[in-house]
C-alpha positions as CSV (number, residue, x, y, z in Angstrom):
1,X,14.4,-109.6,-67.7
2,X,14.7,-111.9,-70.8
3,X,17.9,-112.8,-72.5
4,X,16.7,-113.4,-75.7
5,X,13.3,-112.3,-77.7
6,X,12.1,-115.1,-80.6
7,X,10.0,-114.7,-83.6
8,X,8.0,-118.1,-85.4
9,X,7.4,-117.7,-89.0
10,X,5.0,-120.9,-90.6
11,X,7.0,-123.5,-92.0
12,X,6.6,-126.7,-93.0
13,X,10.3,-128.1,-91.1
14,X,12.1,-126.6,-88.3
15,X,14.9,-124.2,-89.3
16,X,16.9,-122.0,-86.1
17,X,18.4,-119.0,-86.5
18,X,20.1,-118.0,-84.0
19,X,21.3,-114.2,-84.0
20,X,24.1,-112.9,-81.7
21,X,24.7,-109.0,-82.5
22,X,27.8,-106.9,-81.5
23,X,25.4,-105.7,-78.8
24,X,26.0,-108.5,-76.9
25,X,29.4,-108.9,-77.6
26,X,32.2,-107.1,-79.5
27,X,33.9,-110.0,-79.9
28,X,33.6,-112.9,-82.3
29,X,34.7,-115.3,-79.8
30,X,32.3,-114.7,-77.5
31,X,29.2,-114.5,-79.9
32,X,30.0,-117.8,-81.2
33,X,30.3,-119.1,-77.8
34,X,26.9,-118.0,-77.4
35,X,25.7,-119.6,-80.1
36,X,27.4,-123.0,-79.6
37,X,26.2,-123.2,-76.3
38,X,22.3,-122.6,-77.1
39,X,22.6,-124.8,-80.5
40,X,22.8,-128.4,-78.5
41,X,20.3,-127.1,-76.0
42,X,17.4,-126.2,-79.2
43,X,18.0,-130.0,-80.4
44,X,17.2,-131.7,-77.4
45,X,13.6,-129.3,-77.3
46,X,11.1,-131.1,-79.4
47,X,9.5,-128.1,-82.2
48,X,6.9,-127.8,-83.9
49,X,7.7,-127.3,-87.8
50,X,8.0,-123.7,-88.0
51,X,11.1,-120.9,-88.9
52,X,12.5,-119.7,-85.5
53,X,14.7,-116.6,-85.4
54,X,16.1,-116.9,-81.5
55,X,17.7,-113.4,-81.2
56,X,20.5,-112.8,-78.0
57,X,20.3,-109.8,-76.3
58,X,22.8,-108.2,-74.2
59,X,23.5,-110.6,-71.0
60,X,22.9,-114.1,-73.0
61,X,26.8,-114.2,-73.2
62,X,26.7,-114.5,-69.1
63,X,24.0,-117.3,-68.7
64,X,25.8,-121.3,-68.7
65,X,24.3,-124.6,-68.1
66,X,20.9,-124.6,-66.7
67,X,20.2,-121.3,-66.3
68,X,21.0,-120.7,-69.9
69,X,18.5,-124.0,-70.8
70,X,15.5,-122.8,-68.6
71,X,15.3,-119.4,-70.2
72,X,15.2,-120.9,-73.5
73,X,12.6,-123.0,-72.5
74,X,10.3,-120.7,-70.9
75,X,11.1,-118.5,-74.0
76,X,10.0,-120.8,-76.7
């Protein structure tokens, strides 16, 4: 089961959205820890210049560490 589904618009530089609903999380806290923790992880992936929209899905807030960075990777 994948954690998180992503859509690539063209672009001519890299932009990340990264979307964390309520689904995932009621709380604000916890969204934002999802977010922080897949933000350092998307810098150190080289992209191609494109628009990303990296949506979480319910479950991404209980990945960490290396489990959380391989399914980004296989992902993108």
């Amino acid at each position: 089961m994948s954690f998180f589904s992503l859509r690539v618009s063209p672009g001519e530089k890299v932009e990340v959205i990264i979307s964390v609903s309520k689904k995932v999380s009621k709380s604000a806290v916890v969204r934002n820890t999802v977010r922080r923790r897949i933000r350092p992880i998307l810098k150190n992936i080289s992209l191609k210049p494109a628009k990303y929209l990296l949506i979480a899905k319910p479950g991404a807030e209980k990945l960490k560490g290396k489990t959380l960075e391989e399914e980004l990777i296989r992902i993108i």
